[in-house]
C-alpha positions as CSV (number, residue, x, y, z in Angstrom):
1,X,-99.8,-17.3,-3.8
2,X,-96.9,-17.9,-5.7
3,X,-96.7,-14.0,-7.1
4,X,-96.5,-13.1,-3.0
5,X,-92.9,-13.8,-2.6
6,X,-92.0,-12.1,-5.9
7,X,-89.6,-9.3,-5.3
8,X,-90.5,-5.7,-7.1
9,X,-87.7,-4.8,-9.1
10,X,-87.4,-1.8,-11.6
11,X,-86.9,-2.3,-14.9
12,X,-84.7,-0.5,-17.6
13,X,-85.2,0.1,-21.2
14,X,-83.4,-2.8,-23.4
15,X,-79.9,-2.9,-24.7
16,X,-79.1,-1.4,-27.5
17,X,-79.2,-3.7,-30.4
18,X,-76.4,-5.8,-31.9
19,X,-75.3,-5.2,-35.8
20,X,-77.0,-7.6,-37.5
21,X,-75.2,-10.8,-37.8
22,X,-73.5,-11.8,-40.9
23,X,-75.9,-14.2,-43.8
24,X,-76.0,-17.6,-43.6
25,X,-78.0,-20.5,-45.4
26,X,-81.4,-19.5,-44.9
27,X,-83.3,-22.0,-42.3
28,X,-85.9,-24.4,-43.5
29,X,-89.7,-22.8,-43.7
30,X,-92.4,-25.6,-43.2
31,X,-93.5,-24.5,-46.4
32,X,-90.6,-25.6,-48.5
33,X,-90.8,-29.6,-47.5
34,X,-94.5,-29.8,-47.7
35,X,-94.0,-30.9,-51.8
36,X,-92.1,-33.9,-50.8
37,X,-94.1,-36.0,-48.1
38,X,-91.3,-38.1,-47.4
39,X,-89.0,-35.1,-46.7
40,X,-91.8,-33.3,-44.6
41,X,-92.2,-36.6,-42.7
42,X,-88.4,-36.4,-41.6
43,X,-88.2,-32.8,-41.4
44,X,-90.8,-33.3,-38.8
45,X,-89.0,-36.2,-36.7
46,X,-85.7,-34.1,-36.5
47,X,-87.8,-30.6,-35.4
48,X,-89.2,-33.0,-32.9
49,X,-86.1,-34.4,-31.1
50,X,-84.0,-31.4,-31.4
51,X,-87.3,-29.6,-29.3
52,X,-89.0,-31.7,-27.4
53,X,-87.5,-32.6,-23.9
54,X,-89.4,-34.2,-21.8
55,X,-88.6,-35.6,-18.5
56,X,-86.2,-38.7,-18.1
57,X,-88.0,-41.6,-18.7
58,X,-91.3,-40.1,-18.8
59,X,-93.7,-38.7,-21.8
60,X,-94.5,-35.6,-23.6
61,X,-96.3,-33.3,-21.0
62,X,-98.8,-31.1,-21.9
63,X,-101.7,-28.9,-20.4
64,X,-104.7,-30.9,-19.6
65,X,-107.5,-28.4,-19.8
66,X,-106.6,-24.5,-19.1
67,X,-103.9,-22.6,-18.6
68,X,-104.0,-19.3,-16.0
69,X,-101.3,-16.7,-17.5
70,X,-99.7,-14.6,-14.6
71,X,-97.3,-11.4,-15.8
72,X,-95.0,-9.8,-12.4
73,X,-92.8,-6.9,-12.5
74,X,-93.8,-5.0,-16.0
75,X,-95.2,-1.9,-16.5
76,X,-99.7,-2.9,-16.9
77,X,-99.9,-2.1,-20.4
78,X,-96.9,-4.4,-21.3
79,X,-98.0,-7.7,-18.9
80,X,-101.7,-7.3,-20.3
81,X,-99.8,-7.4,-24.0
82,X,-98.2,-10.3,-23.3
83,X,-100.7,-12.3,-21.2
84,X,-103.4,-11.7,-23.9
85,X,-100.8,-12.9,-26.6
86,X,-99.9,-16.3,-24.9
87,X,-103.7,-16.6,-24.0
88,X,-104.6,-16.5,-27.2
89,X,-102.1,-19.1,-28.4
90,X,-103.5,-21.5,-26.1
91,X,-106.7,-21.3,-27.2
92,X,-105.5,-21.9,-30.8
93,X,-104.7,-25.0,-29.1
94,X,-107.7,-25.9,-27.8
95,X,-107.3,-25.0,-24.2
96,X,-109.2,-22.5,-22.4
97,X,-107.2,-19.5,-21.1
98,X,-108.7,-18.3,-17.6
99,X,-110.0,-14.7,-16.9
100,X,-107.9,-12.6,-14.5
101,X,-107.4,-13.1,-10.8
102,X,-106.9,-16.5,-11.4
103,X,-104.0,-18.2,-9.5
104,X,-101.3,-18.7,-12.0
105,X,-100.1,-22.0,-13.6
106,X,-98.0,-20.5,-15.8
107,X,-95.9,-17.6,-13.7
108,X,-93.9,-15.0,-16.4
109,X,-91.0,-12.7,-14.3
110,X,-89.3,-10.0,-15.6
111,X,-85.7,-8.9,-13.7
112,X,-82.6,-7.1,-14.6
113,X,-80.6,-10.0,-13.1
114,X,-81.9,-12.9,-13.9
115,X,-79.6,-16.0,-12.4
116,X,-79.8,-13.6,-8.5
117,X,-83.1,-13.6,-8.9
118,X,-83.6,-16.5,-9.7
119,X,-81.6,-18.0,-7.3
120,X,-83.1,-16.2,-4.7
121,X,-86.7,-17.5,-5.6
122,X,-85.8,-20.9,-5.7
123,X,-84.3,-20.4,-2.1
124,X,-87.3,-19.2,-0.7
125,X,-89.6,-21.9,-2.4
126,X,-87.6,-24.8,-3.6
127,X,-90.3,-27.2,-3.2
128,X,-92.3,-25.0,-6.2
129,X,-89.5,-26.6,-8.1
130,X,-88.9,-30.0,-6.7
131,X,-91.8,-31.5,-5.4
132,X,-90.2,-34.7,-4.4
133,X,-92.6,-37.2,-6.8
134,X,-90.8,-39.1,-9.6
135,X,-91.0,-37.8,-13.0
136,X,-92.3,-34.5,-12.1
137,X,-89.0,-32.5,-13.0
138,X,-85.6,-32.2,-15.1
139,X,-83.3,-33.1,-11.7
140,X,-81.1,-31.5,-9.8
141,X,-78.6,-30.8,-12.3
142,X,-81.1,-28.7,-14.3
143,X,-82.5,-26.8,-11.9
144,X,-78.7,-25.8,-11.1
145,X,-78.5,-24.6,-15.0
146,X,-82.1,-23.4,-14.8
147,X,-80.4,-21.0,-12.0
148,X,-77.0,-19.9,-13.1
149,X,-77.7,-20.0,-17.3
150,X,-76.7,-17.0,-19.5
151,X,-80.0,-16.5,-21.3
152,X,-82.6,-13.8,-22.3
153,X,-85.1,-16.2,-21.2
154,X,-84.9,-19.2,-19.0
155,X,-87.8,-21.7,-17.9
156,X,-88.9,-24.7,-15.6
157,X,-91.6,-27.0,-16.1
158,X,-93.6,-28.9,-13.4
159,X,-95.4,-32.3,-14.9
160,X,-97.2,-34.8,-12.7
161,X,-97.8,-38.4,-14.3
162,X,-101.4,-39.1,-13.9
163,X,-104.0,-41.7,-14.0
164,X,-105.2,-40.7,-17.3
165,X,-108.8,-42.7,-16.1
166,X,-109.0,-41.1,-13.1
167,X,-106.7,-37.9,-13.2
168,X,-105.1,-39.0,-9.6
169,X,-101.4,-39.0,-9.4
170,X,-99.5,-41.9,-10.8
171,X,-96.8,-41.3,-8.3
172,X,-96.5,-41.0,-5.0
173,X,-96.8,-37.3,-3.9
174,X,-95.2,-36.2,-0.4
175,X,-98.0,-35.9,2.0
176,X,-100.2,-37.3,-0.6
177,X,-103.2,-40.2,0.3
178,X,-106.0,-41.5,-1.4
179,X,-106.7,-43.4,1.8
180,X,-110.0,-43.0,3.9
181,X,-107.4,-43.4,7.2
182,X,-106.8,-40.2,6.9
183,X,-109.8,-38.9,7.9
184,X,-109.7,-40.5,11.3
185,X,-105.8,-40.8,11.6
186,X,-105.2,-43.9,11.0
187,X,-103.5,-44.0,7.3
188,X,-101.3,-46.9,6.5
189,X,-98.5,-47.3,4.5
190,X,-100.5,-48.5,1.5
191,X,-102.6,-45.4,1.2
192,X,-99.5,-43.4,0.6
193,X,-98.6,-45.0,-2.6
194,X,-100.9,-44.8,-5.5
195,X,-103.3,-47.5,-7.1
196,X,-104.0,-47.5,-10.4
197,X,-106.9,-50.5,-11.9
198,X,-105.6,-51.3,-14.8
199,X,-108.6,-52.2,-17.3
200,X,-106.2,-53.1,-20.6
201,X,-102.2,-54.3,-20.1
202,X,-99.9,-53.8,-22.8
203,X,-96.3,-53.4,-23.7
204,X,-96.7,-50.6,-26.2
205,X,-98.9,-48.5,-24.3
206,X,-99.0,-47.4,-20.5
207,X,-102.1,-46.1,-18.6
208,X,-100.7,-42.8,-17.3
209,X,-100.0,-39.4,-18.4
210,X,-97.9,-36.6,-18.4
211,X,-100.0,-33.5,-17.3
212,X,-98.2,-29.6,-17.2
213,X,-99.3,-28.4,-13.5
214,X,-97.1,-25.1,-13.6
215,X,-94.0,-23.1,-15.7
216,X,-92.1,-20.3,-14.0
217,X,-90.5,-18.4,-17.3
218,X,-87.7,-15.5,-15.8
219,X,-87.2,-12.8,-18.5
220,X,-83.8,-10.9,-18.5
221,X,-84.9,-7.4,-20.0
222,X,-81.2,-6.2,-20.3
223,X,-81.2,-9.2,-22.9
224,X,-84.0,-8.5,-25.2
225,X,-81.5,-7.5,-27.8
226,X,-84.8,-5.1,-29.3
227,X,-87.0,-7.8,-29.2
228,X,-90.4,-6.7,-30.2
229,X,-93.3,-7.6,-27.8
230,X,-95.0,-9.6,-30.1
231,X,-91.8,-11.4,-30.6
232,X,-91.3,-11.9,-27.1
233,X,-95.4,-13.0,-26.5
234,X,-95.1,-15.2,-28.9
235,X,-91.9,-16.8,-27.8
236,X,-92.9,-17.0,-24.3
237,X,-95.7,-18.8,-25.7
238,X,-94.2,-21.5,-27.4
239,X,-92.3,-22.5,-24.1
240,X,-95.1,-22.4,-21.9
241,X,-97.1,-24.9,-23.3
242,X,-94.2,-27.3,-24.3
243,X,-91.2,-28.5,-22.5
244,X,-88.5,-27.1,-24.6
245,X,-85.1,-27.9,-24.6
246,X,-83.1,-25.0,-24.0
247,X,-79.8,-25.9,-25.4
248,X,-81.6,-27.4,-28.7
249,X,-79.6,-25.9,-31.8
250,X,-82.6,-25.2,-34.0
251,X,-80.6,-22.7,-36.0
252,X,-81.3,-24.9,-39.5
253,X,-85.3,-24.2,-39.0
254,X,-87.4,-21.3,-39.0
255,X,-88.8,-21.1,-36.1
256,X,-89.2,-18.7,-33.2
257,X,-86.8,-20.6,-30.8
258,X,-84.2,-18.4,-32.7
259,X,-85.4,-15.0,-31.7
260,X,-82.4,-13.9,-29.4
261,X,-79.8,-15.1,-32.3
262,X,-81.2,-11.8,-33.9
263,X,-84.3,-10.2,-33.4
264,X,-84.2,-7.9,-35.8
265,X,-83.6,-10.8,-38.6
266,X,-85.4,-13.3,-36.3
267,X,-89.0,-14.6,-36.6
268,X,-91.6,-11.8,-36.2
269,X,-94.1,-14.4,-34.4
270,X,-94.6,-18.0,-34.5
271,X,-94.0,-19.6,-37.6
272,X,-95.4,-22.8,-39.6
273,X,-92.8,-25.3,-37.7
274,X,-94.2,-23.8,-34.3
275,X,-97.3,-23.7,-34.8
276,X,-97.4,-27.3,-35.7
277,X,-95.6,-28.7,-33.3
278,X,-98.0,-26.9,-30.9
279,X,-101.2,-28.3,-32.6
280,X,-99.3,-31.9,-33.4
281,X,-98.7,-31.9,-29.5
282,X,-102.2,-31.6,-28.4
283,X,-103.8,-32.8,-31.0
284,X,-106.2,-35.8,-30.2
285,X,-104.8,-39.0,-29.4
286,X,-103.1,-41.5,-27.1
287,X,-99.5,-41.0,-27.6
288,X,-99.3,-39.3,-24.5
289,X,-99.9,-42.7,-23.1
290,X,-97.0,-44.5,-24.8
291,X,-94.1,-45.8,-23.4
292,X,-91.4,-45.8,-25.8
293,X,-90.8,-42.1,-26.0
294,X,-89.4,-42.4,-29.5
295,X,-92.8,-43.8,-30.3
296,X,-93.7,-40.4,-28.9
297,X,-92.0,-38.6,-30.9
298,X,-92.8,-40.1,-34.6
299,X,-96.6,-39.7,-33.1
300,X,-95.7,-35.7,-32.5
301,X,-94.4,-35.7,-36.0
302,X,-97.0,-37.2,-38.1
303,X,-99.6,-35.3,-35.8
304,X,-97.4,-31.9,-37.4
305,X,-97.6,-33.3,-40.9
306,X,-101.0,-34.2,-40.5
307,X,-101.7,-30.8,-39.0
308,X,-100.1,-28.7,-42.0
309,X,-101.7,-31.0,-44.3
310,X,-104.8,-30.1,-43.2
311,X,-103.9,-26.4,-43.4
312,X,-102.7,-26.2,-46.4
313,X,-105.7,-27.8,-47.5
Protein backbone atom coordinates (compact mmCIF):
# COMPACT_ATOMS: atom_id res chain seq x y z
CA UNK A 1 0.00 0.00 0.00
CA UNK A 2 1.65 2.88 -1.11
CA UNK A 3 0.01 5.29 1.89
CA UNK A 4 1.93 2.56 4.34
CA UNK A 5 5.31 4.05 4.05
CA UNK A 6 3.91 7.61 4.39
CA UNK A 7 5.44 9.45 7.24
CA UNK A 8 2.83 11.38 9.74
CA UNK A 9 3.79 14.77 9.98
CA UNK A 10 1.96 17.76 11.65
CA UNK A 11 0.79 20.42 9.90
CA UNK A 12 0.79 24.28 10.51
CA UNK A 13 -1.54 26.89 9.61
CA UNK A 14 -0.43 28.78 6.15
CA UNK A 15 1.85 31.72 5.78
CA UNK A 16 0.63 34.75 5.96
CA UNK A 17 -0.24 36.18 2.73
CA UNK A 18 1.92 38.30 0.40
CA UNK A 19 0.69 42.06 -0.63
CA UNK A 20 -0.93 41.62 -3.63
CA UNK A 21 1.33 41.96 -6.53
CA UNK A 22 1.38 44.91 -8.61
CA UNK A 23 -1.36 45.12 -12.14
CA UNK A 24 -0.35 43.83 -15.19
CA UNK A 25 -2.11 43.19 -18.62
CA UNK A 26 -4.98 41.14 -17.76
CA UNK A 27 -4.55 37.33 -19.04
CA UNK A 28 -6.55 36.02 -21.92
CA UNK A 29 -10.16 34.47 -20.77
CA UNK A 30 -11.42 31.71 -23.25
CA UNK A 31 -14.18 33.87 -23.59
CA UNK A 32 -12.56 36.71 -25.30
CA UNK A 33 -11.12 34.60 -28.56
CA UNK A 34 -14.22 32.62 -29.04
CA UNK A 35 -15.54 35.67 -31.71
CA UNK A 36 -12.66 35.13 -33.89
CA UNK A 37 -12.37 31.24 -34.75
CA UNK A 38 -9.09 31.66 -36.30
CA UNK A 39 -7.68 33.37 -33.09
CA UNK A 40 -9.44 30.75 -30.76
CA UNK A 41 -7.90 28.04 -33.03
CA UNK A 42 -4.32 29.45 -32.21
CA UNK A 43 -5.02 30.57 -28.82
CA UNK A 44 -5.74 26.92 -28.36
CA UNK A 45 -2.34 25.44 -29.97
CA UNK A 46 -0.15 27.85 -27.84
CA UNK A 47 -2.32 26.82 -24.35
CA UNK A 48 -1.51 23.41 -25.52
CA UNK A 49 2.27 23.38 -25.99
CA UNK A 50 3.05 25.74 -23.20
CA UNK A 51 0.88 22.81 -20.93
CA UNK A 52 1.08 19.73 -22.15
CA UNK A 53 4.23 17.65 -21.39
CA UNK A 54 4.17 14.48 -22.10
CA UNK A 55 6.97 12.00 -22.04
CA UNK A 56 9.97 12.15 -24.56
CA UNK A 57 8.93 10.67 -27.53
CA UNK A 58 5.84 9.28 -26.41
CA UNK A 59 2.00 10.66 -26.50
CA UNK A 60 -0.48 12.50 -24.42
CA UNK A 61 -1.31 10.19 -21.39
CA UNK A 62 -4.41 10.13 -19.90
CA UNK A 63 -6.60 8.04 -17.44
CA UNK A 64 -8.14 5.05 -19.15
CA UNK A 65 -11.22 4.43 -17.06
CA UNK A 66 -11.21 5.53 -13.14
CA UNK A 67 -9.27 7.25 -11.14
CA UNK A 68 -8.94 6.33 -7.06
CA UNK A 69 -8.24 9.70 -5.10
CA UNK A 70 -6.00 9.09 -1.90
CA UNK A 71 -5.63 12.38 0.63
CA UNK A 72 -2.39 11.58 3.65
CA UNK A 73 -1.52 13.84 6.34
CA UNK A 74 -4.61 16.43 6.53
CA UNK A 75 -6.82 17.00 9.16
CA UNK A 76 -10.42 14.43 7.83
CA UNK A 77 -12.60 17.29 7.08
CA UNK A 78 -9.97 18.94 4.71
CA UNK A 79 -8.74 15.49 2.66
CA UNK A 80 -12.61 14.51 2.27
CA UNK A 81 -12.82 18.43 0.78
CA UNK A 82 -10.35 17.87 -1.49
CA UNK A 83 -10.84 14.21 -2.55
CA UNK A 84 -14.57 14.94 -3.28
CA UNK A 85 -13.47 18.09 -5.40
CA UNK A 86 -10.92 16.32 -7.76
CA UNK A 87 -13.53 13.35 -7.82
CA UNK A 88 -15.92 15.32 -9.09
CA UNK A 89 -13.68 16.89 -11.79
CA UNK A 90 -13.00 13.55 -13.12
CA UNK A 91 -16.20 12.64 -13.61
CA UNK A 92 -16.90 15.86 -15.56
CA UNK A 93 -14.54 14.07 -17.68
CA UNK A 94 -16.12 11.13 -18.13
CA UNK A 95 -14.24 8.89 -15.82
CA UNK A 96 -15.55 7.22 -12.87
CA UNK A 97 -14.05 8.27 -9.46
CA UNK A 98 -13.88 5.14 -7.04
CA UNK A 99 -15.61 4.93 -3.61
CA UNK A 100 -13.27 4.99 -0.53
CA UNK A 101 -10.87 2.29 0.49
CA UNK A 102 -9.84 1.94 -2.82
CA UNK A 103 -5.99 1.63 -3.37
CA UNK A 104 -4.94 4.91 -4.66
CA UNK A 105 -3.84 5.83 -8.28
CA UNK A 106 -3.61 9.17 -7.65
CA UNK A 107 -1.68 9.64 -4.03
CA UNK A 108 -2.10 13.69 -2.67
CA UNK A 109 0.67 14.44 0.39
CA UNK A 110 0.65 17.24 2.46
CA UNK A 111 4.26 18.13 4.39
CA UNK A 112 5.91 21.16 5.93
CA UNK A 113 9.07 20.35 3.98
CA UNK A 114 8.35 19.27 0.89
CA UNK A 115 11.90 18.44 -1.12
CA UNK A 116 13.06 16.10 2.61
CA UNK A 117 10.10 14.54 2.27
CA UNK A 118 10.10 13.97 -0.75
CA UNK A 119 13.42 12.89 -1.03
CA UNK A 120 12.94 10.53 1.62
CA UNK A 121 9.93 8.84 -0.14
CA UNK A 122 11.54 8.36 -3.19
CA UNK A 123 14.43 6.59 -1.26
CA UNK A 124 12.33 4.18 0.28
CA UNK A 125 10.38 3.38 -2.97
CA UNK A 126 12.19 4.56 -6.00
CA UNK A 127 10.89 1.97 -8.21
CA UNK A 128 7.15 3.74 -7.54
CA UNK A 129 8.89 6.30 -9.58
CA UNK A 130 11.06 4.54 -12.09
CA UNK A 131 9.79 1.47 -13.10
CA UNK A 132 12.42 0.59 -15.50
CA UNK A 133 10.02 0.31 -18.88
CA UNK A 134 10.63 2.87 -21.70
CA UNK A 135 8.32 5.83 -21.89
CA UNK A 136 6.85 5.35 -18.61
CA UNK A 137 8.51 8.49 -16.96
CA UNK A 138 10.18 12.17 -17.31
CA UNK A 139 13.97 10.56 -16.60
CA UNK A 140 16.35 10.89 -14.30
CA UNK A 141 16.92 14.48 -14.47
CA UNK A 142 13.24 15.20 -13.63
CA UNK A 143 12.77 13.10 -10.89
CA UNK A 144 16.01 15.04 -9.47
CA UNK A 145 13.91 18.46 -10.01
CA UNK A 146 10.74 16.66 -9.05
CA UNK A 147 12.83 16.15 -5.55
CA UNK A 148 14.80 19.31 -4.84
CA UNK A 149 12.10 22.10 -6.66
CA UNK A 150 11.04 25.24 -4.80
CA UNK A 151 7.25 24.91 -5.26
CA UNK A 152 3.87 24.93 -3.39
CA UNK A 153 3.01 22.00 -5.22
CA UNK A 154 5.15 19.46 -7.07
CA UNK A 155 4.03 16.28 -9.06
CA UNK A 156 5.12 12.90 -10.92
CA UNK A 157 3.23 11.09 -13.36
CA UNK A 158 3.53 7.28 -14.13
CA UNK A 159 2.28 6.34 -17.94
CA UNK A 160 2.60 2.91 -19.39
CA UNK A 161 2.26 2.71 -23.38
CA UNK A 162 -0.30 0.10 -24.02
CA UNK A 163 -1.72 -2.12 -26.59
CA UNK A 164 -4.64 0.04 -27.16
CA UNK A 165 -6.44 -3.56 -28.70
CA UNK A 166 -5.52 -5.42 -25.97
CA UNK A 167 -4.58 -3.15 -23.02
CA UNK A 168 -1.17 -5.25 -22.44
CA UNK A 169 1.95 -3.30 -22.11
CA UNK A 170 3.61 -1.99 -25.25
CA UNK A 171 6.94 -2.22 -23.49
CA UNK A 172 8.72 -4.40 -21.86
CA UNK A 173 7.97 -4.31 -18.08
CA UNK A 174 10.76 -5.71 -15.55
CA UNK A 175 9.66 -9.06 -14.38
CA UNK A 176 6.83 -8.76 -16.90
CA UNK A 177 5.70 -12.07 -19.32
CA UNK A 178 2.89 -12.80 -21.40
CA UNK A 179 4.47 -16.19 -21.92
CA UNK A 180 2.78 -19.57 -20.84
CA UNK A 181 6.60 -20.73 -19.70
CA UNK A 182 6.05 -19.21 -16.82
CA UNK A 183 3.74 -21.26 -15.46
CA UNK A 184 5.97 -24.25 -15.54
CA UNK A 185 9.40 -22.35 -15.45
CA UNK A 186 10.47 -22.48 -18.52
CA UNK A 187 10.05 -18.73 -19.96
CA UNK A 188 12.21 -17.71 -22.82
CA UNK A 189 13.60 -14.73 -23.83
CA UNK A 190 10.82 -14.01 -26.24
CA UNK A 191 8.07 -14.00 -23.71
CA UNK A 192 9.81 -11.16 -21.90
CA UNK A 193 9.36 -8.67 -24.66
CA UNK A 194 5.92 -7.78 -25.81
CA UNK A 195 3.98 -8.72 -28.98
CA UNK A 196 1.64 -6.60 -30.44
CA UNK A 197 -0.64 -8.02 -33.94
CA UNK A 198 -0.72 -5.32 -35.74
CA UNK A 199 -4.22 -5.40 -37.86
CA UNK A 200 -3.68 -1.85 -39.86
CA UNK A 201 0.15 -0.26 -40.52
CA UNK A 202 0.52 3.25 -41.00
CA UNK A 203 2.97 6.16 -40.81
CA UNK A 204 0.60 8.65 -39.25
CA UNK A 205 -0.81 6.62 -36.74
CA UNK A 206 0.72 3.98 -34.14
CA UNK A 207 -1.30 1.17 -32.38
CA UNK A 208 -0.39 1.93 -28.79
CA UNK A 209 -1.28 4.22 -26.13
CA UNK A 210 -0.31 6.31 -23.45
CA UNK A 211 -2.44 5.23 -20.24
CA UNK A 212 -1.91 7.33 -16.58
CA UNK A 213 -1.31 4.28 -14.05
CA UNK A 214 -0.45 6.60 -10.92
CA UNK A 215 0.46 10.56 -9.81
CA UNK A 216 2.03 11.23 -6.47
CA UNK A 217 1.17 15.19 -5.94
CA UNK A 218 3.43 16.60 -2.59
CA UNK A 219 1.69 19.77 -1.15
CA UNK A 220 3.95 22.25 0.78
CA UNK A 221 1.34 23.83 3.29
CA UNK A 222 3.92 26.57 4.42
CA UNK A 223 3.45 27.65 0.69
CA UNK A 224 -0.23 27.95 0.21
CA UNK A 225 0.28 31.71 0.20
CA UNK A 226 -3.89 31.71 1.60
CA UNK A 227 -4.87 29.59 -1.03
CA UNK A 228 -8.50 28.70 -0.55
CA UNK A 229 -9.40 24.98 -0.56
CA UNK A 230 -11.36 25.15 -3.45
CA UNK A 231 -8.50 26.79 -5.16
CA UNK A 232 -6.20 24.22 -4.12
CA UNK A 233 -8.95 21.17 -5.09
CA UNK A 234 -9.25 22.43 -8.11
CA UNK A 235 -5.67 22.92 -8.85
CA UNK A 236 -4.69 19.67 -7.70
CA UNK A 237 -7.21 18.54 -10.03
CA UNK A 238 -6.04 19.88 -13.13
CA UNK A 239 -2.55 18.18 -12.57
CA UNK A 240 -3.79 14.92 -11.79
CA UNK A 241 -5.37 14.08 -14.74
CA UNK A 242 -2.86 15.74 -17.14
CA UNK A 243 0.82 15.68 -17.32
CA UNK A 244 1.63 19.29 -16.78
CA UNK A 245 4.58 20.93 -17.30
CA UNK A 246 5.68 22.55 -14.30
CA UNK A 247 8.01 25.22 -15.49
CA UNK A 248 5.24 26.22 -18.34
CA UNK A 249 4.94 30.25 -18.06
CA UNK A 250 1.20 30.39 -18.52
CA UNK A 251 1.06 33.85 -16.99
CA UNK A 252 -0.62 35.47 -20.47
CA UNK A 253 -3.82 32.99 -19.84
CA UNK A 254 -6.37 32.70 -17.37
CA UNK A 255 -6.11 29.70 -16.03
CA UNK A 256 -5.66 28.04 -12.72
CA UNK A 257 -1.94 27.01 -13.25
CA UNK A 258 -1.36 30.60 -11.94
CA UNK A 259 -2.82 30.19 -8.44
CA UNK A 260 0.45 30.44 -6.39
CA UNK A 261 1.51 33.81 -8.49
CA UNK A 262 -1.36 35.25 -6.17
CA UNK A 263 -4.16 33.57 -4.74
CA UNK A 264 -5.91 36.17 -3.58
CA UNK A 265 -5.99 37.81 -7.36
CA UNK A 266 -5.58 34.22 -8.84
CA UNK A 267 -8.36 31.96 -10.34
CA UNK A 268 -11.09 31.05 -7.74
CA UNK A 269 -11.51 27.43 -9.58
CA UNK A 270 -10.93 26.13 -12.87
CA UNK A 271 -11.57 28.35 -15.62
CA UNK A 272 -12.86 28.07 -19.38
CA UNK A 273 -9.05 27.36 -20.78
CA UNK A 274 -8.87 24.37 -18.07
CA UNK A 275 -11.71 23.05 -18.31
CA UNK A 276 -11.24 22.58 -22.03
CA UNK A 277 -8.15 21.42 -22.23
CA UNK A 278 -9.43 18.70 -19.75
CA UNK A 279 -12.53 17.79 -21.88
CA UNK A 280 -10.37 18.33 -25.37
CA UNK A 281 -7.86 15.72 -23.74
CA UNK A 282 -10.31 13.03 -23.20
CA UNK A 283 -12.54 13.68 -25.48
CA UNK A 284 -13.24 10.77 -27.99
CA UNK A 285 -10.88 9.97 -30.50
CA UNK A 286 -7.62 8.44 -31.76
CA UNK A 287 -5.05 11.00 -31.31
CA UNK A 288 -3.80 9.30 -28.44
CA UNK A 289 -2.65 6.84 -30.99
CA UNK A 290 -0.61 9.27 -33.18
CA UNK A 291 2.85 9.48 -33.65
CA UNK A 292 3.82 12.87 -34.50
CA UNK A 293 3.12 14.46 -31.16
CA UNK A 294 2.59 17.82 -32.76
CA UNK A 295 -0.20 16.13 -34.53
CA UNK A 296 -1.16 15.55 -30.90
CA UNK A 297 -1.27 18.63 -30.00
CA UNK A 298 -3.35 20.43 -32.97
CA UNK A 299 -5.82 17.29 -32.23
CA UNK A 300 -5.92 18.56 -28.27
CA UNK A 301 -6.62 22.02 -29.58
CA UNK A 302 -9.32 21.59 -32.00
CA UNK A 303 -10.90 19.00 -29.45
CA UNK A 304 -10.82 22.48 -26.93
CA UNK A 305 -12.34 24.63 -29.60
CA UNK A 306 -14.68 22.06 -30.40
CA UNK A 307 -15.38 21.58 -26.81
CA UNK A 308 -16.24 25.37 -26.05
CA UNK A 309 -18.07 25.55 -29.12
CA UNK A 310 -20.29 23.19 -28.02
CA UNK A 311 -20.65 25.04 -24.68
CA UNK A 312 -21.27 28.02 -25.73
CA UNK A 313 -23.86 26.73 -27.76
Amino acid sequence: MIAAFVAALALAGPAPQDPPAAASDDPVRLEDVVVDARRLEAAAADYVDLVAAPVRRRGLARWKEGVCIGVANLEPELAQYLADRVSDVVRSVGLRAHEPDCHPSVLIIATQDAARFTEDLVARRPRLFRVGGTGMDQGGAALREFISADRAVRWWHVSLPVDSETGLPAVRLPGFTTGAGAAAGSTTAQEYAPMMAVHAPSRLNDQDEDVLKRVFIIVDVDRLNGASAQQLGDYLAMVALAQVDPDADTGRFDTILNLFEDPATGPTELTGWDRAYLSGLYAAGSYTERINQRVQVQAVADAIAAAYRSQAE
